[in-house]
N, C-alpha and C positions, 0 to 999 in steps of 0.2 A: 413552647411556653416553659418559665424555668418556675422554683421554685417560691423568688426573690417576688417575682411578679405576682405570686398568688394574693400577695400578704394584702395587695393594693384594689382587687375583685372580689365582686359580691356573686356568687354562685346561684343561680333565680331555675329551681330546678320544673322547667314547664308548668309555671303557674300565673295566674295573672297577676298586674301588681301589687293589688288591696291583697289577695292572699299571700302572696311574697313575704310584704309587710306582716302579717300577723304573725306567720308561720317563720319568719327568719331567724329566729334564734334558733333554729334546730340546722346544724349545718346540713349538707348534702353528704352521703356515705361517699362518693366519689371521690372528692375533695377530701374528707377525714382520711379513706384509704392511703389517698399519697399524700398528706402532712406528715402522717405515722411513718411513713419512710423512713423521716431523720433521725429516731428513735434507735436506728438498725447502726451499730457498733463497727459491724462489718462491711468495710466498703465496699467491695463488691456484691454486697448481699442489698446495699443500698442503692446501689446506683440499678441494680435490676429491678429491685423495686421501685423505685421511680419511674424506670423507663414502660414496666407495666400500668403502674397508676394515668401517668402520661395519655399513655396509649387510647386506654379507658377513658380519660376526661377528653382528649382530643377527638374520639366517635363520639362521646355524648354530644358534644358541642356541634358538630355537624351533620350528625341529626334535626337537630333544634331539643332537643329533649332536657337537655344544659344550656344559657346562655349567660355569658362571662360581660358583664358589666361593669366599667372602671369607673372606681371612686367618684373622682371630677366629676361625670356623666350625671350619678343620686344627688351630687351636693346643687346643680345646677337645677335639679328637680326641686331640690330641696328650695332652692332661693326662688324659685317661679312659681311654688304655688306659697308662699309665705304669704299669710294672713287671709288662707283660705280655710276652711273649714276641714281636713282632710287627716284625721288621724293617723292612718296607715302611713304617710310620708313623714309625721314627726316617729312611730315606732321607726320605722326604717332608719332615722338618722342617730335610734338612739343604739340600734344593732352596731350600727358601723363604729360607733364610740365604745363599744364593747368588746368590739375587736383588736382593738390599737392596744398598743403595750401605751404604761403607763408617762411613757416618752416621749411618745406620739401623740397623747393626748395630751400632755401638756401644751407642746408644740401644735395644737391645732384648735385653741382656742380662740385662730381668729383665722380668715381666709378670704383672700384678695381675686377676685374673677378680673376675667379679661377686657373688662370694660371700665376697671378699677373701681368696683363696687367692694364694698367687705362686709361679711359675714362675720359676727360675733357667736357663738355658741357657749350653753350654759355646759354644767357637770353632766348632762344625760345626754349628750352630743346634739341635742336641737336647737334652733337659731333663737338666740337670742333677740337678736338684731341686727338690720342693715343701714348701712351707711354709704351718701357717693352717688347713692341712687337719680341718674341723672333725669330731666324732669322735662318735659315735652312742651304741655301747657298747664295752666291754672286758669280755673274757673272758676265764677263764684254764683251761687245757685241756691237762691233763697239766704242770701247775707252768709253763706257757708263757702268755706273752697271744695273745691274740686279737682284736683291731682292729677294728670295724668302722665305715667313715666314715659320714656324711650323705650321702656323692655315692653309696652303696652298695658303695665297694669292703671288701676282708674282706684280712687282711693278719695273717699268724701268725708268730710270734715265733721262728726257728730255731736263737736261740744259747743258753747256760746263764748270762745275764746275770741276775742277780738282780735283781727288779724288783719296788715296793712296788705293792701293790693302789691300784686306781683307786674313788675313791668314787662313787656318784651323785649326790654336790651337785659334784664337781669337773666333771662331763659338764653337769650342767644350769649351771654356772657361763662355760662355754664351752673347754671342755679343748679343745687341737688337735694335732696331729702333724708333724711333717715329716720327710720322707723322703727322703733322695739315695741316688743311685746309689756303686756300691764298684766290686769291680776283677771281672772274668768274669762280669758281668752280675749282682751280686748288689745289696744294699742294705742300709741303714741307718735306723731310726727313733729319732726321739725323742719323748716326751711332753713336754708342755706343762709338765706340773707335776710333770715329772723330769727337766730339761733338760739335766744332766749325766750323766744317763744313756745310752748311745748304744747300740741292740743290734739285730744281725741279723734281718732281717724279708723274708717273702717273701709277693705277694700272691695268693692263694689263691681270689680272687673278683672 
């Protein structure tokens, strides 16, 4: 493991993840011991120092006592439970935006997963919004829709926004949704192939 690689792992020192989340702004001493390395003037005074810190985080980790978790891995946590009630996972996303130089975070105010979904993120590194979200089927359940994605989430319609029926050649055609957040933790959806339509939605699954 070098050093280059650390900058991009969240350090989860044997705890579960709601405590993770609380407690993560306190980094792990393992981790601060060999950041402090680069500090050291003397190169060969550095590079033993490294290769000691190393050492140390490489027995924590295979332990379990340390476990080394890549970015990618939280942000896809982050995008799976979006618009669920779960505070620890928006603290979590807003550590990681804490971490980044201010270069990085400029650069990461928006991010594209492998299914060509995108994530928008406000100033405190938490999802803004998704976009792209491809859409399974639509349901309509007491004159209201009913949402349900490909990633499996289920998300129903809570306002009395009038809203045209969704065909089955529009879903097999690649209908998608996206979803931002509103104000007391509510949200917002649109359809693909109603884009000016914008109405209240809470996810249910």
């Amino acid at each position: 493991m070098q050093l280059r690689s650390l900058a991009a792992v969240c350090v989860l020192m044997g705890m579960s993840f709601p405590a993770l989340a609380q407690d993560a702004a306190t980094d792990s001493d393992t981790l601060n011991r060999l950041l402090a390395c680069r500090a050291l003037s003397d190169e060969g005074a550095r590079l033993a120092c490294q290769d000691e810190h190393l050492a140390a985080l490489a027995q924590a980790t295979e332990s379990g006592r340390v476990v080394v978790v890549e970015r990618q891995a939280l942000r896809e946590v982050e995008r799976e439970s979006f618009g669920l009630n779960l505070s620890s996972v928006g603290r979590l996303g807003s550590f990681l935006r804490r971490s980044d130089s201010a270069e990085a975070r400029a650069a990461a105010e928006t991010e594209t997963f492998s299914d060509g979904s995108v994530a928008t993120y406000d100033e405190t590194g938490q999802i803004e919004s998704l976009s792209g979200l491809a859409v399974q089927s639509v349901d309509r359940v007491r004159n209201k829709l009913r949402v349900t994605l490909v990633n499996g989430q289920v998300w129903a319609q809570t306002d009395s926004t009038p809203l045209p029926g969704v065909s089955r050649r529009a879903i097999r055609d690649g209908l998608t949704v996206e979803i931002e957040n509103g104000a007391l933790g509510s949200h917002f959806m649109r359809l693909s192939s109603s884009p000016s339509r914008r109405f209240r939605a809470e996810r249910i699954r």
